[in-house]
C-alpha positions in Angstrom: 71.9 111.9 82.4 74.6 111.8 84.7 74.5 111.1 88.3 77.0 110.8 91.4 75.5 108.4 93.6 75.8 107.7 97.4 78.2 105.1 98.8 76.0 102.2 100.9 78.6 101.5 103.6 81.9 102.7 104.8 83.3 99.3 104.8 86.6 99.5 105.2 87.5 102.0 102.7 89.3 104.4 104.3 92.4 101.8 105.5 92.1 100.1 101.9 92.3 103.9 100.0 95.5 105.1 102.6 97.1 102.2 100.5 96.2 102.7 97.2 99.3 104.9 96.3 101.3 102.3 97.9 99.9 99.6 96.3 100.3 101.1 92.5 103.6 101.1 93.0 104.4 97.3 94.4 101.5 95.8 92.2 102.5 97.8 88.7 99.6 97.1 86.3 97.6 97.6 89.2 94.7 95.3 91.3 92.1 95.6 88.8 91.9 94.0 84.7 91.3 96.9 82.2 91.6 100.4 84.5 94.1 103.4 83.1 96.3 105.2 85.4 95.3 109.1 85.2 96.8 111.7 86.6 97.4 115.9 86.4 100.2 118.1 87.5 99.0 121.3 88.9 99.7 124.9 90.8 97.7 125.6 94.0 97.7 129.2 95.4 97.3 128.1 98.8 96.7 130.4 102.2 99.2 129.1 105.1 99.7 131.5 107.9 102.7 132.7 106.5 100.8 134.1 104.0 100.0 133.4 100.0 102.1 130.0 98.8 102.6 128.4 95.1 102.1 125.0 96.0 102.8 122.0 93.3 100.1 119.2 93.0 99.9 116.1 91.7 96.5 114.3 91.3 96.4 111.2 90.3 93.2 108.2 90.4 92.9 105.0 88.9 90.0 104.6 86.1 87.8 101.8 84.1 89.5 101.8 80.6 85.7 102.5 79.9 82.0 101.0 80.6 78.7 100.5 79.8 75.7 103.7 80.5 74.2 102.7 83.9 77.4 101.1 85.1 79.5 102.4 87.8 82.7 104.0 87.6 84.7 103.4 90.6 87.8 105.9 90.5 90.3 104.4 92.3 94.2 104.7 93.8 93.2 108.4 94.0 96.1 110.5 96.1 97.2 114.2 95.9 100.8 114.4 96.5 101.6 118.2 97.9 104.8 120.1 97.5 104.4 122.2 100.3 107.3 125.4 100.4 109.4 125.5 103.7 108.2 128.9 104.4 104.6 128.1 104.5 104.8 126.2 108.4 107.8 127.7 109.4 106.7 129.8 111.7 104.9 126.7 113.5 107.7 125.1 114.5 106.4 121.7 113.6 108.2 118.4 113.9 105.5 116.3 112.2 102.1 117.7 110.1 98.8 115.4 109.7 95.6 115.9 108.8 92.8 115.8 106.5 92.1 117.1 102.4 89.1 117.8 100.7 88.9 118.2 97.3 86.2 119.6 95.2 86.0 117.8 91.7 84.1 119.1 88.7 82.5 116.2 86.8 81.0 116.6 83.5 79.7 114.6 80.3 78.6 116.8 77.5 77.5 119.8 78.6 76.2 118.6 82.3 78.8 119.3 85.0 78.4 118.8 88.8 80.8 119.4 91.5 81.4 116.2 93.4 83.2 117.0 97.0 85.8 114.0 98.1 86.0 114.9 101.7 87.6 112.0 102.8 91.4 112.4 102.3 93.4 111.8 105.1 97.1 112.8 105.4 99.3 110.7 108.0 101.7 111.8 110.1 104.2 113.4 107.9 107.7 114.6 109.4 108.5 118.4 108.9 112.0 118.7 107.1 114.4 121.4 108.5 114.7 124.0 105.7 113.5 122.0 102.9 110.1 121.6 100.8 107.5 119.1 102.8 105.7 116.6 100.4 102.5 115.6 101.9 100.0 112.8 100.4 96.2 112.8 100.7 94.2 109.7 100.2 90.9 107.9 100.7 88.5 106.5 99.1 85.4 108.2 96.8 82.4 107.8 95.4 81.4 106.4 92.0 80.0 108.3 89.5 76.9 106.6 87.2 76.2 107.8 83.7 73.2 106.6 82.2 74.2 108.3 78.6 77.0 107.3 76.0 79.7 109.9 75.9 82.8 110.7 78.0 82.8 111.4 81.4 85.9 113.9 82.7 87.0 114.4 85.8 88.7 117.9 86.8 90.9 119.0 90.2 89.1 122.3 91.1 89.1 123.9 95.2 91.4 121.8 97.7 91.1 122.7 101.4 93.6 121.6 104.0 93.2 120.6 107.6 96.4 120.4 109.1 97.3 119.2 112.6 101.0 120.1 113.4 103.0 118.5 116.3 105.4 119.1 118.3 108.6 116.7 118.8 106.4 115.6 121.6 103.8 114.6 119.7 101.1 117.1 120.7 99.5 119.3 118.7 100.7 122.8 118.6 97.6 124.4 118.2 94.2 123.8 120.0 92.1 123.7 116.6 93.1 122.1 112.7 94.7 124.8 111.0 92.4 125.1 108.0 93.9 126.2 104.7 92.1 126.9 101.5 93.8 126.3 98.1 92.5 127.9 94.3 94.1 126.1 91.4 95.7 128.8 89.3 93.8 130.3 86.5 96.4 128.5 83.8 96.7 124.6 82.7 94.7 121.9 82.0 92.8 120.6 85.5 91.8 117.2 84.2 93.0 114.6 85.5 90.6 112.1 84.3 88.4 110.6 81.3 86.3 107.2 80.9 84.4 106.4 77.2 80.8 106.0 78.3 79.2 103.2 75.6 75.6 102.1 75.3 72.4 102.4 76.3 71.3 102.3 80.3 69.5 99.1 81.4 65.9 99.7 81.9 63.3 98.1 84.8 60.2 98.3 85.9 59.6 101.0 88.3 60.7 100.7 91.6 61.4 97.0 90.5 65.1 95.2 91.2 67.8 97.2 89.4 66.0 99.8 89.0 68.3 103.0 89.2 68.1 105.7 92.5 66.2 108.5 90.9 68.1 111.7 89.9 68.0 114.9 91.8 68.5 118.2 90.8 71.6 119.6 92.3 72.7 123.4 92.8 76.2 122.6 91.9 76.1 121.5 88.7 74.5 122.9 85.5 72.8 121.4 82.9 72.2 121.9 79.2 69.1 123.1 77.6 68.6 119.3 76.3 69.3 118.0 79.9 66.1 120.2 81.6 64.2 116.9 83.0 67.6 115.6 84.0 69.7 116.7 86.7 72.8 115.8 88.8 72.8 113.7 92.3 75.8 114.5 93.9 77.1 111.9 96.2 79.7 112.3 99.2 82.4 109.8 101.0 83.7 106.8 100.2 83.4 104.5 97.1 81.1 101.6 96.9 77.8 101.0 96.5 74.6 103.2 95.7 72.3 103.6 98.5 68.3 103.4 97.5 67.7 106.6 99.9 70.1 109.4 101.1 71.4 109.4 104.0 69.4 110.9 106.8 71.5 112.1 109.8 69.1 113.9 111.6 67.4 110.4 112.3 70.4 109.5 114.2 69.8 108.5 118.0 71.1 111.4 120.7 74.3 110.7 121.6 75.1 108.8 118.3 78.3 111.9 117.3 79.6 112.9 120.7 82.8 110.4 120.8 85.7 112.7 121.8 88.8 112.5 119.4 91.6 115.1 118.9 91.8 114.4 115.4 90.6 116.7 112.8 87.3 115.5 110.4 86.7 112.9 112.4 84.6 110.1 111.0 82.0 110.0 113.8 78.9 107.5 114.5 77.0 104.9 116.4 75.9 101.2 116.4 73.4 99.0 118.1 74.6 96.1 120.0 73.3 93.3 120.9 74.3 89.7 122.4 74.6 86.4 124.4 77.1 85.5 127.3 77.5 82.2 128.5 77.1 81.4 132.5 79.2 78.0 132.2 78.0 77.2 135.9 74.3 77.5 135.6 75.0 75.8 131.7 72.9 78.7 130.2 73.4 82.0 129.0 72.0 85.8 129.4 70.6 87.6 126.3 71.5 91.4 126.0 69.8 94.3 123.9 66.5 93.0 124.7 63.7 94.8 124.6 67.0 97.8 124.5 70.0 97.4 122.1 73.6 98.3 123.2 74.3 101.8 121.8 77.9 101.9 120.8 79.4 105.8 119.9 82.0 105.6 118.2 85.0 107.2 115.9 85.5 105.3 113.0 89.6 104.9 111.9 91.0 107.6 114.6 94.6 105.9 113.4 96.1 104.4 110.4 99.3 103.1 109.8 100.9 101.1 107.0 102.9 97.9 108.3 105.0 95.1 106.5 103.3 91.7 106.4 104.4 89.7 109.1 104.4 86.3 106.8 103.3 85.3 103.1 101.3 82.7 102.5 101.3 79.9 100.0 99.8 81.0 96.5 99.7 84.8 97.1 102.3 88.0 97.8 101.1 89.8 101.1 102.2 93.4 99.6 101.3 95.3 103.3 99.1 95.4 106.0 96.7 98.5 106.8 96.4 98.7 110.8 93.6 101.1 112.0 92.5 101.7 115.2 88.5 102.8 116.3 87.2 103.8 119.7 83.9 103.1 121.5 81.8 103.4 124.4 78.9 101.1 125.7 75.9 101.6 126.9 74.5 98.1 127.6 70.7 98.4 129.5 70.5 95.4 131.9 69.6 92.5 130.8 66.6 89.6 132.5 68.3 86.3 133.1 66.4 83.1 133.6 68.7 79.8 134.2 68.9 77.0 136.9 70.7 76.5 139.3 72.1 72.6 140.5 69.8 71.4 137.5 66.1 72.1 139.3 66.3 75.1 141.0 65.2 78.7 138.7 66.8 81.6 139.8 66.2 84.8 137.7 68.0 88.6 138.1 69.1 91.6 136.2 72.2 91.6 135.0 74.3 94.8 134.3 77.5 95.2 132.3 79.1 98.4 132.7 82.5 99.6 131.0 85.6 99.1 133.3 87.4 101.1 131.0 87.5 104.9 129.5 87.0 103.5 126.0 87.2 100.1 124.3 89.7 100.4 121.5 89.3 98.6 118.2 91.9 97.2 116.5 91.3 96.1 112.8 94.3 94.9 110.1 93.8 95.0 106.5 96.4 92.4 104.6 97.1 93.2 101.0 96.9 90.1 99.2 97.7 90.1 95.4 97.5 86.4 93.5 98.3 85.8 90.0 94.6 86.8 88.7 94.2 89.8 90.1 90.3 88.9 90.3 91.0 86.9 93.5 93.1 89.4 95.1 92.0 89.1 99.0 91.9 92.0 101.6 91.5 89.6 104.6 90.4 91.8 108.0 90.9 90.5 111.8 90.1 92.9 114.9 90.6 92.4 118.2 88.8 94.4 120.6 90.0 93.9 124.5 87.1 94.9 126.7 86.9 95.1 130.8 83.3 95.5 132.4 81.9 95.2 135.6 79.0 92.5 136.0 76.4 93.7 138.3 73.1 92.1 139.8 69.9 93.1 141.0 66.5 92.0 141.3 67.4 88.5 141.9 65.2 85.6 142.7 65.4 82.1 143.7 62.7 79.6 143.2 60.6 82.8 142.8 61.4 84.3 146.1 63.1 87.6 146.3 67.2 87.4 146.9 67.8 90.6 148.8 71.4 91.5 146.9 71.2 95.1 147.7 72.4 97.7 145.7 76.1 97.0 145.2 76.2 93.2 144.4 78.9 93.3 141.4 81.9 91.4 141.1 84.9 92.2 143.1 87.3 92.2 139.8 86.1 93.4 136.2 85.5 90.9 133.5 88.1 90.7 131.2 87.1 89.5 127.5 89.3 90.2 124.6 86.7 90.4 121.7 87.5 88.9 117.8 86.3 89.4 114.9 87.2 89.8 111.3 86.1 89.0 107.5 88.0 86.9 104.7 87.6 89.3 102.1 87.4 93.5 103.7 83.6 93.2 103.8 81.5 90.4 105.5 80.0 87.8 103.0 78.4 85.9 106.0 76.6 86.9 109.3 79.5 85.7 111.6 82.0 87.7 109.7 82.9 91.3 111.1 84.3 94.9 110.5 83.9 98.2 112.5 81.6 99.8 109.6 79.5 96.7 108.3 79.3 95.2 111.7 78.7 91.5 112.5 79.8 89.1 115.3 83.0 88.9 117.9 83.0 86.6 120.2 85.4 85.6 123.4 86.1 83.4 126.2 85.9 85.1 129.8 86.4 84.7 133.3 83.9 85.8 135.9 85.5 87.0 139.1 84.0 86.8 142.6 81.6 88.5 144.1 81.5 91.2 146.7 78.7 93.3 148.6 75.8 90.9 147.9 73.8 91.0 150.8 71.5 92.9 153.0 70.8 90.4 155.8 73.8 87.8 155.0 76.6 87.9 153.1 75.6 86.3 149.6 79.1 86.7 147.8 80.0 82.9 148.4 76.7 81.9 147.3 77.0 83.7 144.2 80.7 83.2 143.6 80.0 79.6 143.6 77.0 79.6 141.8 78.1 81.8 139.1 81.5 82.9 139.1 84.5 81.1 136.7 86.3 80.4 133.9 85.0 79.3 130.2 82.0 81.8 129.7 81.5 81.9 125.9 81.0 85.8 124.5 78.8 86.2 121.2 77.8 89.9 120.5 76.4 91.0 117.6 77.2 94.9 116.3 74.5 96.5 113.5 75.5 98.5 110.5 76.4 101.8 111.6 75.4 105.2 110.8 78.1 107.7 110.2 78.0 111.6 110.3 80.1 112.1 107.3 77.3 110.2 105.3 79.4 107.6 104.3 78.2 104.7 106.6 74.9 103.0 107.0 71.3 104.5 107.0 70.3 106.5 110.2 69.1 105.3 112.6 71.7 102.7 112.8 70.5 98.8 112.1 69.4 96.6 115.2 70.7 92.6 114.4 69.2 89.5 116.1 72.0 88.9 118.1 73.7 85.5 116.4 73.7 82.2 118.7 
């Protein structure tokens, strides 16, 4: 039985795969021992709105030399390279083309063949050559396939659809929506671009026991033999990694969770919970946040990539290039119940509300390439720094447990400025105070709290507060859940709520 399972989390997978092509060629016998370069040259018949072009293809993926039934095989390094005719944008009067690919892939072992969809190929900005052929390159990462039978597994290039963005020398796009175009490989040639020997006999378990394999359902793209009728085919979507031990559910997502606004086309789309502790350095205590409520946290998920030089090598490895993606976010924090003391005896208790300062917060992650001599260590070390500006306001206050009358616009006269950081020492956290966008984890910062204005009904309470509360050297820890994703290639729906680290 063969079966395409589900990736567990986006991880960083989509700045790692816009490398992959890149990272063949610098790395030669490639990052992983025993894997076999694969690869198909191919004719598209593609629909641009010029009409009907020929459009060359070349498909190429990274396999296991072979494995074991029951073991994943990871397909990696896979890019379509596109020789696109100068006639087919010409009309368009593009400077620059980006967008996304999405290519249907017909897997089979035996007599059992499924379609598997890789839907998350992006294309980067691409200059439009005057006159001449453009050559565009689609990338990303995909899931692994799992056979639980000897026998070889293929993989052939079937449908490709397009989503192009074209620009402007400006930069903007040129037209309001993607400009979808659907490809049909031609009815000639060899498709496969791929094979992996399949040896052995599948590890069994115990029902429902630890390693025991995500049961197989019957899919209506694929077809099985007469042999294979209590069998079937689980077709997975997204990015590689690991098999999840149920699909993924969008429809449990929260409301709100796919409503960030991007311009880009396929956006990767979801939300996070959020939740966290920030000092008061005056009142030597801190406030906790996302209790009983979490922080919800929309977001898009890699709206840009771009492939940098390392900046510096370090001792014992080769830094081949750096991956820079940026993600947006918003932030919806509920307000929070403080309890500290003021001048060491005196409790004073309010609600404390954080509220963005900003349109957005903008996420910036790096990805460094690191290859060492055993390509088993090679390292994909991950920083992010995520500047954020919020207002702080109060309410409900109390001192001594008589009511401070604030009124309704106590907040500081300033935002507070934090610039958030975060990363992981290896592309996906191995402990809970390591960080990416799509596994989550902890950032932390140092901020400033500004003054006070318009606290007070009665008096004027901003010097009270601005010396009780208000300076430098407020420690930041927040804590950021798995999130789920709408292209099924993140975490479980509804997104994971984390104890907020100390």
């Amino acid at each position: 039985m063969l079966e395409l399972r589900r990736r567990g989390r986006l991880v960083v997978a989509l700045p790692l795969a816009l490398g992959a092509a890149l990272l063949t060629g610098i790395a030669g016998s490639g990052v992983a021992a025993e894997r076999a370069e694969n690869g198909a040259e191919l004719v598209y018949t593609c629909g641009f709105p010029a009409g009907e072009q020929r459009t060359g293809a070349r498909i190429s993926a990274s396999f296991p030399a072979g494995v074991a039934a029951g073991e994943p095989i990871r397909p990696e390094d896979v890019a379509v390279a596109l020789t696109v005719p100068a006639a087919a944008l010409a009309d368009l009067g593009a400077a620059s083309v980006e967008g996304r690919a999405r290519l249907t892939v017909a897997v089979g072992q035996g007599e059992t063949v499924a379609d598997a969809v890789w839907s998350d190929l992006s294309i980067p900005t691409t200059p439009v050559p005057e006159a001449a052929e453009l050559a565009l390159t689609a990338s990303g990462a995909v899931p692994p396939v799992t056979a639980d039978e000897s026998g070889e597994v293929t993989f052939a290039a079937a449908g490709l659809e397009l989503s192009l963005v074209p620009r402007g020398a400006d930069g903007a796009a040129i037209e309001a929506d993607p400009l979808p175009v659907a490809c049909a490989p031609g009815p000639d040639g060899d498709t496969r671009f791929g094979a992996v020997p399949v040896s052995g006999a599948p590890a069994t378990s115990a029902p429902g026991g630890a390693g025991s394999s995500v049961p197989s359902v019957p899919s209506s793209s694929s077809s099985s033999s007469p042999d294979d009728a209590g069998g079937g085919l689980d077709v997975g979507s997204g990015a590689a990694g690991d098999s999840r031990a149920r699909p993924l559910a969008v429809e449990d997502a929260p409301p709100g969770c796919f409503d960030m606004p991007t311009e880009i086309a396929n956006p990767t789309l979801g939300c996070a919970y959020l939740t966290g502790y920030s000092n008061v350095e005056k009142l030597n205590g801190a406030v906790r946040f996302g209790v009983p409520e979490p922080g919800f946290l929309p977001l898009v998920y890699s709206e840009q990539v771009r492939l940098m030089p390392c900046e510096q090598q370090g001792e014992g490895y080769i830094c081949q290039y750096v991956i820079a993606s940026t993600s947006r976010a918003q932030l919806d924090l509920p307000a929070a119940d403080s309890s500290l003391v003021a001048f060491d005896f005196v409790p004073v208790a309010a609600k404390v509300k954080l509220t963005l300062a900003q349109p957005d917060i903008v996420i910036d992650s790096r990805v460094e390439f690191h290859r060492y001599p055993n390509p088993a260590d090679n390292k994909f070390p991950v920083s992010v720094v995520a500047p954020v500006s919020m207002w702080m306001q109060l309410s409900e206050a109390t001192v001594n447990g008589v009511a401070l009358d604030v009124g309704p616009d106590c907040r500081t006269a300033e935002p507070v400025d934090v610039e958030l950081t975060g990363g992981a020492a290896n592309n996906t956290p191995q402990t809970p105070d390591e960080y990416t966008v799509a596994d989550g984890g902890v950032l932390t910062g140092i901020a400033e709290i500004p003054g006070f204005s318009g606290c007070g009904v009665s008096e004027d309470l901003d010097p009270l507060l601005t010396g009780t509360i208000s300076g430098p050297g407020n420690y930041v820890k927040m804590t950021q859940g798995e999130p789920c994703m709408r292209s099924g290639t993140g975490g479980e729906c509804p997104p994971e709520v984390r104890e907020p680290r100390r």
